[in-house]
Backbone as numpy.savetxt, mean C-alpha at the origin, in Angstrom:
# Nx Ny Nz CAx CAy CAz Cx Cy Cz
18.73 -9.19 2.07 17.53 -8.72 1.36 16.41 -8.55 2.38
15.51 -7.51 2.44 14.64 -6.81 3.39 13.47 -7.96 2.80
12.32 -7.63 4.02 11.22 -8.89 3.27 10.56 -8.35 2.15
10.33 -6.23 2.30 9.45 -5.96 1.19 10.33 -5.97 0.02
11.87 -6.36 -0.04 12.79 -6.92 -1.34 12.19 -7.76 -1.94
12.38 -9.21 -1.25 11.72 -10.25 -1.13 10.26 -10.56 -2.16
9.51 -9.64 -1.23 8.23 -9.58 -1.73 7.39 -8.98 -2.91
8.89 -8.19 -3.13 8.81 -7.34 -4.66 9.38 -8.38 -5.63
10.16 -8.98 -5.33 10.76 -10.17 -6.22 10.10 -10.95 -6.75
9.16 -10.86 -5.93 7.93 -12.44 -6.13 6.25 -11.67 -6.99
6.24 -11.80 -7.96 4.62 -10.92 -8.55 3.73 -11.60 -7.98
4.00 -12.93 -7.29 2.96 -13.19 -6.61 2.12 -12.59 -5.33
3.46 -11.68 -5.09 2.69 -11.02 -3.86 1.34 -10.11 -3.98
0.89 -9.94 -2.91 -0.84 -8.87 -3.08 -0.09 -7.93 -2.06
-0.59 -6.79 -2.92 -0.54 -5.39 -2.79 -1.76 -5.09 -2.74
-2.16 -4.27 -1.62 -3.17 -3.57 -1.01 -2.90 -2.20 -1.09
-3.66 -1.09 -2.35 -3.00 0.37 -2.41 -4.28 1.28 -2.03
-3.96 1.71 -0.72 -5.00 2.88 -0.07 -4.76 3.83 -0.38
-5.63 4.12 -0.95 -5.57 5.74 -2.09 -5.88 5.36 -3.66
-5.79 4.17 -3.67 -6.13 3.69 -5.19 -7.57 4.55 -5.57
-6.78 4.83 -7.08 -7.59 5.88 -7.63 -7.96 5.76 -9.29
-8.93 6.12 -9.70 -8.90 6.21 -11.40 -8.09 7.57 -12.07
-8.17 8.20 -11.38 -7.54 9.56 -11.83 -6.18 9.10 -11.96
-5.52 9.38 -13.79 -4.14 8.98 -13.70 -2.82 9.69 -13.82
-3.38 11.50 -13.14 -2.48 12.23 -12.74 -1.97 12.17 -11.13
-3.19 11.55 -10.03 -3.23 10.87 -8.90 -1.65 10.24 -8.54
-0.58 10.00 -7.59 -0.22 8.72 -7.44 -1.16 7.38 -6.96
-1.90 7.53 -6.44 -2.66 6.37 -6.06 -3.01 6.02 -7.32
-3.74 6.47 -8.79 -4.26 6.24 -9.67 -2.28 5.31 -10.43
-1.60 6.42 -10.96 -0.60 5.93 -10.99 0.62 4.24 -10.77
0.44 4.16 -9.11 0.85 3.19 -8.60 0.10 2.09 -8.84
-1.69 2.26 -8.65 -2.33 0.93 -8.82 -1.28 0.42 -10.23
-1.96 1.06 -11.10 -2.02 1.00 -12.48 -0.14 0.19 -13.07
0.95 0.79 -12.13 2.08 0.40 -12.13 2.44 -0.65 -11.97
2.19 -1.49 -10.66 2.16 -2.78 -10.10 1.32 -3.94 -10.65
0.41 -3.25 -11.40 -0.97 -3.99 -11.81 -0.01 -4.38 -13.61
0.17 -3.41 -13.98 0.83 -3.78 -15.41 2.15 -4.68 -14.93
3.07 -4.69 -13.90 4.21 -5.29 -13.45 3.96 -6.65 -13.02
2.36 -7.26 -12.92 2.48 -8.36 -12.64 1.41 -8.88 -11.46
1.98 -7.98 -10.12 1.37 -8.13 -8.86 -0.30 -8.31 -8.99
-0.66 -9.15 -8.12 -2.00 -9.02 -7.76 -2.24 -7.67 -6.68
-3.08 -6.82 -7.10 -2.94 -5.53 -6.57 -5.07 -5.13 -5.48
-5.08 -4.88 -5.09 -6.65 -4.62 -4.15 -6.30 -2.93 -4.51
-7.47 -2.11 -4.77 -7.54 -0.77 -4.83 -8.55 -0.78 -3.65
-7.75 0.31 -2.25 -8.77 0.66 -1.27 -8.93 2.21 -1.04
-10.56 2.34 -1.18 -10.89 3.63 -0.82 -12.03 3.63 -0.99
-12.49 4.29 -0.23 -14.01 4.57 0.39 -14.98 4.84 -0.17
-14.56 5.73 -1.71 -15.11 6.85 -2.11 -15.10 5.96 -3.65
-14.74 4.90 -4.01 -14.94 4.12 -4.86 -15.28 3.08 -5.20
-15.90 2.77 -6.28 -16.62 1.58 -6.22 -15.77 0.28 -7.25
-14.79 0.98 -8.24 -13.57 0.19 -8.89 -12.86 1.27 -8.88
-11.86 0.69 -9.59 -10.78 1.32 -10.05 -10.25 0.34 -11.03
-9.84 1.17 -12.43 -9.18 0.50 -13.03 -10.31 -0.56 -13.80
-10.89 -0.50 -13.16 -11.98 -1.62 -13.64 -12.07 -3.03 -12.67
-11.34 -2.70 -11.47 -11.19 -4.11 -10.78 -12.11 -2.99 -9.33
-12.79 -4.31 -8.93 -13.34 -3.50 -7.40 -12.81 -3.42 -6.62
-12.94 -2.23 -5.59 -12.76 -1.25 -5.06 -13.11 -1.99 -3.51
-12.32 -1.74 -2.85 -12.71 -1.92 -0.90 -12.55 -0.82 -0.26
-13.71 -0.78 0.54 -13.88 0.57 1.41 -12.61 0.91 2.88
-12.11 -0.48 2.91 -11.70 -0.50 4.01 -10.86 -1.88 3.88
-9.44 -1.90 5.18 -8.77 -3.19 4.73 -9.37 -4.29 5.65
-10.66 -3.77 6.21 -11.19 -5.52 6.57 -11.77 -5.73 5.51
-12.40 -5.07 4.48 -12.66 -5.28 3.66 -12.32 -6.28 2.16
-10.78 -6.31 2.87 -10.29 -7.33 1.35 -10.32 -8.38 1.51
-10.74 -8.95 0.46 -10.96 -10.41 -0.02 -10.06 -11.76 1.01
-8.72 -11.00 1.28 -7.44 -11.47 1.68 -6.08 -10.99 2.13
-5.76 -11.43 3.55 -4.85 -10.66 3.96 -3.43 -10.06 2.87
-3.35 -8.54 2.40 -2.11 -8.36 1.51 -0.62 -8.75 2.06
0.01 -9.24 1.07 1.60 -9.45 1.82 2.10 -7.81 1.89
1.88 -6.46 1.37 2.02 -5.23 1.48 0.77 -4.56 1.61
0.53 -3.40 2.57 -0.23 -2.70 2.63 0.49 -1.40 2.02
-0.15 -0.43 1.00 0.76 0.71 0.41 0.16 1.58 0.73
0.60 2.98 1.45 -0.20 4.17 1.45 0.65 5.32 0.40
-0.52 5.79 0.27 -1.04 6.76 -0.89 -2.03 7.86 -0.30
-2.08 7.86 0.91 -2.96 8.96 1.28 -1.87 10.21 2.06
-2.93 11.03 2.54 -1.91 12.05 3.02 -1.68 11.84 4.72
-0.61 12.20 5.33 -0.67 11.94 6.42 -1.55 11.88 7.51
-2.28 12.82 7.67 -3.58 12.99 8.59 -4.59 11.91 8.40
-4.78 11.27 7.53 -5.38 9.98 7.16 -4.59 8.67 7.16
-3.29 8.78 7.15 -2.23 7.42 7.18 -2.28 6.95 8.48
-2.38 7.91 9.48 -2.66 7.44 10.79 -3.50 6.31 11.06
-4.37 6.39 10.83 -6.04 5.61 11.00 -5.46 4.55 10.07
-4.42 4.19 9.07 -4.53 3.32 8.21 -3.52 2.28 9.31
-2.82 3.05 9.49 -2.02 2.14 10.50 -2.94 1.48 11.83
-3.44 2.22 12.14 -4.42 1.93 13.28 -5.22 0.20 12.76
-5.60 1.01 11.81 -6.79 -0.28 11.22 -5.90 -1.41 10.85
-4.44 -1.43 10.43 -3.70 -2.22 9.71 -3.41 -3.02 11.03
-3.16 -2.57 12.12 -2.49 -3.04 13.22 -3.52 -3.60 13.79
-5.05 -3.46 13.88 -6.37 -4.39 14.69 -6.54 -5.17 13.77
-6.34 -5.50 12.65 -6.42 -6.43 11.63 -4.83 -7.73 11.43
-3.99 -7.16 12.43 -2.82 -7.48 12.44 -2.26 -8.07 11.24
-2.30 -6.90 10.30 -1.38 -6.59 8.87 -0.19 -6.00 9.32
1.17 -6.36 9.28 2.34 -5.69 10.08 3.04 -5.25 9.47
2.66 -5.09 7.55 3.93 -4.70 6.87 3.20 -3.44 5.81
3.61 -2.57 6.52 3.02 -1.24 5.78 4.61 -0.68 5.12
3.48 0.15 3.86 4.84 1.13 3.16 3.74 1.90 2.93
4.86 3.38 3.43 3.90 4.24 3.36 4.65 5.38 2.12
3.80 5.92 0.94 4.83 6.29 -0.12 5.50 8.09 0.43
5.86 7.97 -0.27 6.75 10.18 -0.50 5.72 11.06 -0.13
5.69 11.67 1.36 4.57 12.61 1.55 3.47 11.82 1.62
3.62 10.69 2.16 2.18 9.87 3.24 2.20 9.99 4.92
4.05 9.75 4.69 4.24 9.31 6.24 4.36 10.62 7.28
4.31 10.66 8.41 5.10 11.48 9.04 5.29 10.82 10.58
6.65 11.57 11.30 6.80 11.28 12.57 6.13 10.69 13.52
4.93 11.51 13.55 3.64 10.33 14.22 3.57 9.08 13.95
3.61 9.46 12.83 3.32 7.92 12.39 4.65 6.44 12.42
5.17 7.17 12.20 6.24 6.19 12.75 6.55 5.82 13.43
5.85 7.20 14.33 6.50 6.43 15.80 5.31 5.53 16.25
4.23 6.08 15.76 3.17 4.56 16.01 3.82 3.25 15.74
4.39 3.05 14.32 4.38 2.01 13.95 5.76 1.18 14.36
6.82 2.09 15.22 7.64 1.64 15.66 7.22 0.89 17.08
6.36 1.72 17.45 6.09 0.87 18.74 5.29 0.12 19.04
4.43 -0.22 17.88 3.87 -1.69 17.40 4.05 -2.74 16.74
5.34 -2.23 16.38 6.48 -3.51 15.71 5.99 -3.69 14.49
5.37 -2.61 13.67 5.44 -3.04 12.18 6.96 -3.36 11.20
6.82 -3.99 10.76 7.73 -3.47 9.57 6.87 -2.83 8.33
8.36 -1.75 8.11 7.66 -0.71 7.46 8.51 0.08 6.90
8.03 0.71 5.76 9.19 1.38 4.76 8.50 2.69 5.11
9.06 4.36 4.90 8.41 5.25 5.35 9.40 6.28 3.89
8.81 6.76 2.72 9.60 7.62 1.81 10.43 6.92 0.50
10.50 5.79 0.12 11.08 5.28 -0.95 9.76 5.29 -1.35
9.78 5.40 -2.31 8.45 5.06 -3.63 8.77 3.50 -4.36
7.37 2.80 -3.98 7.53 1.57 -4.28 7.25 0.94 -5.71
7.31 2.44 -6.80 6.99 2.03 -8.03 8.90 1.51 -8.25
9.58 2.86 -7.91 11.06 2.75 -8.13 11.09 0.92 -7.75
11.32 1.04 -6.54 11.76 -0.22 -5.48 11.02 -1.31 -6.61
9.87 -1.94 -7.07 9.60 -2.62 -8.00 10.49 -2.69 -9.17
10.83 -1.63 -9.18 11.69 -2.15 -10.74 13.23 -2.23 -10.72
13.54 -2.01 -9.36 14.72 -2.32 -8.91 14.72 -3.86 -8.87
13.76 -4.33 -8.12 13.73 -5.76 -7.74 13.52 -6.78 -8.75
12.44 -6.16 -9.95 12.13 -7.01 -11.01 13.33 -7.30 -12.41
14.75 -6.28 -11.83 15.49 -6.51 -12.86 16.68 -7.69 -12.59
């Protein structure tokens, strides 16, 4: 079993979702809203908001309350970059980045900073794989 198995197993884990959104045609709006009904303690991060969902909103992941056991991206690639960047000076090492976040760059960043890291499974699926 992988750790983000693991960590899906457990609702205790905190999920950190960059891109978290109110809009609930969004995936970011979507996913918060998924994990959040499934149990998890969930952080909505983005810049451009002040909640989501009705829970507040962080501009940034120095910003959260508390280091997440997952960092989730939800943004588009040209911006996932910088998330890794920031995830890695904050030394957060376990990013998932969702369907059409990640790309090559980016992986190869995060390969050669030793994240662990999921890059294209969608972690609404992977949740309900784990929770059954």
């Amino acid at each position: 079993m992988s750790a983000f198995e693991e960590l899906l197993a457990d609702h205790n884990s905190t999920i950190a979702i960059v891109g978290a959104t109110d809009d609930p045609f969004k995936f970011g709006g979507k996913i918060y809203r998924d994990l959040k009904r499934k149990g998890y303690r969930v952080f909505p991060v983005n810049p451009t908001r002040q909640t989501v969902d009705g829970d507040p909103a962080y501009a940034t992941l120095a910003d959260l309350p508390s280091q997440p056991d997952i960092i989730d991206v939800v943004v588009p690639a040209d911006i996932g970059i910088s998330i890794a960047e920031q995830a890695n000076e904050l030394g957060y090492k376990r990013i998932w980045y969702q369907p059409g976040s990640e790309s090559s760059s980016i992986v190869d960043y995060l390969e050669a900073n030793e994240f662990e890291y999921l890059a294209g499974p969608c972690i609404m699926v992977q949740s309900k794989v784990a929770t059954l």
